[in-house]
C-alpha positions in Angstrom: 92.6 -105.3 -17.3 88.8 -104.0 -17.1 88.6 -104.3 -20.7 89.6 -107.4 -20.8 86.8 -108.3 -18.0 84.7 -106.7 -19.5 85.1 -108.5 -23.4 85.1 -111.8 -21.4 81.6 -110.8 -19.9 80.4 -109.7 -23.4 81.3 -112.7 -24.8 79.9 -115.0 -22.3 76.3 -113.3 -22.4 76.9 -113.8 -26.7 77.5 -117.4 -26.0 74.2 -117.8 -23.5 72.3 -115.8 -25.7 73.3 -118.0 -29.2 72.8 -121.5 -26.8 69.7 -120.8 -25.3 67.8 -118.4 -28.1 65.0 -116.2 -26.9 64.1 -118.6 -25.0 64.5 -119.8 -21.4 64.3 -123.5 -20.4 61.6 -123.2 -18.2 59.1 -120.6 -17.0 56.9 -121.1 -13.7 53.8 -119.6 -13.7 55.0 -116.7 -11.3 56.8 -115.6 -14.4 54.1 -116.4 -16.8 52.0 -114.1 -14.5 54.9 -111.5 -14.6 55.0 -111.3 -18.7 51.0 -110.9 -18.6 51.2 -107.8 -16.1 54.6 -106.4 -17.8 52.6 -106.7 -21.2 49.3 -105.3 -20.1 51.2 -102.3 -17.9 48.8 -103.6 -15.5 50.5 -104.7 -12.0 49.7 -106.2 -8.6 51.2 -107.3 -5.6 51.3 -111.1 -5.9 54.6 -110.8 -7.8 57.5 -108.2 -7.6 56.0 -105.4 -8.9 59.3 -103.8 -9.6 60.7 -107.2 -11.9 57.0 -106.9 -14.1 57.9 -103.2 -14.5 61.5 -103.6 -15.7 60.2 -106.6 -17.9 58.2 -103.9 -19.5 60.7 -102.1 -19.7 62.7 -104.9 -21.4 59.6 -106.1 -24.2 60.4 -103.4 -27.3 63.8 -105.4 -27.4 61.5 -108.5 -27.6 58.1 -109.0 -27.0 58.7 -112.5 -25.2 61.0 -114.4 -22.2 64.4 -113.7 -24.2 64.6 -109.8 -22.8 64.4 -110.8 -19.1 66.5 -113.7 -20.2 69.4 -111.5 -21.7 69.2 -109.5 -18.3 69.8 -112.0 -16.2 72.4 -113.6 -18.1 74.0 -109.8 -17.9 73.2 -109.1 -14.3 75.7 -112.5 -13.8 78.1 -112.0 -16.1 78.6 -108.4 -14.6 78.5 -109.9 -11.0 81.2 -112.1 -11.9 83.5 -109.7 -13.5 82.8 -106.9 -10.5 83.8 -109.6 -8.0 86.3 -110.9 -9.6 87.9 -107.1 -10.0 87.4 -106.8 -6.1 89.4 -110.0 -5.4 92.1 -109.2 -7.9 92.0 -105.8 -6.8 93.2 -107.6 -3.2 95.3 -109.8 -4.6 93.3 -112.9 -3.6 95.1 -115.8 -5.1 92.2 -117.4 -6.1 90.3 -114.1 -7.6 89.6 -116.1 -11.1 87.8 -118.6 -9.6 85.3 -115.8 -9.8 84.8 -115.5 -13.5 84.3 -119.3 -13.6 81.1 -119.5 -11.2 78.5 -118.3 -14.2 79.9 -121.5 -16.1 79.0 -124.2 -13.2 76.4 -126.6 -13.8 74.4 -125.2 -11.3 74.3 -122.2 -11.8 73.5 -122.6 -15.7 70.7 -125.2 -14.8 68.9 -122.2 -13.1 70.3 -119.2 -14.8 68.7 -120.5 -18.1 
């Protein structure tokens, strides 16, 4: 059953990877701010220190939006499937409902 989770996660971050390529919809100037600290390897504390330093973290894989992009999408993928495995795990009835909140409207307009 995990593997199956699991496949269903990976192919859900494939499909939000191919339909939004590289690059995200929108990006405020917090994270604008972020990219230019992550790049220089130069931080502050006006933004999240910690999310500039994974972003550099993230650049080799590419030097752009797209890496922080692919970790959130896999941040809520792997949320989904971890409580969807709780729920099941309990037998909650409705435990697939789970896997289907990454798809809502809502949470795509501001995922991507």
């Amino acid at each position: 059953m995990a593997s199956r989770i699991a496949l269903v996660s990976a192919m859900l971050v494939a499909w939000a990877w191919l339909a939004f390529p590289l690059l995200p919809g929108v990006m405020t100037w917090d994270s604008f701010d972020q990219l230019r600290q992550a790049r220089e390897n130069s931080y502050n504390d006006w933004q999240p220190p910690v999310m500039a330093r994974l972003w550099r973290e993230l650049l080799p894989l590419h030097d752009g939006p797209g890496s922080m992009l692919f970790f959130h999408c896999g941040m809520l993928l792997a949320a989904a499937a971890l409580l969807y495995t709780w729920a099941a795990s309990r037998r909650y009835l409705l435990a697939p409902v789970f896997l289907l909140l990454p798809l809502l409207p809502w949470v795509l307009n501001f995922e991507f």
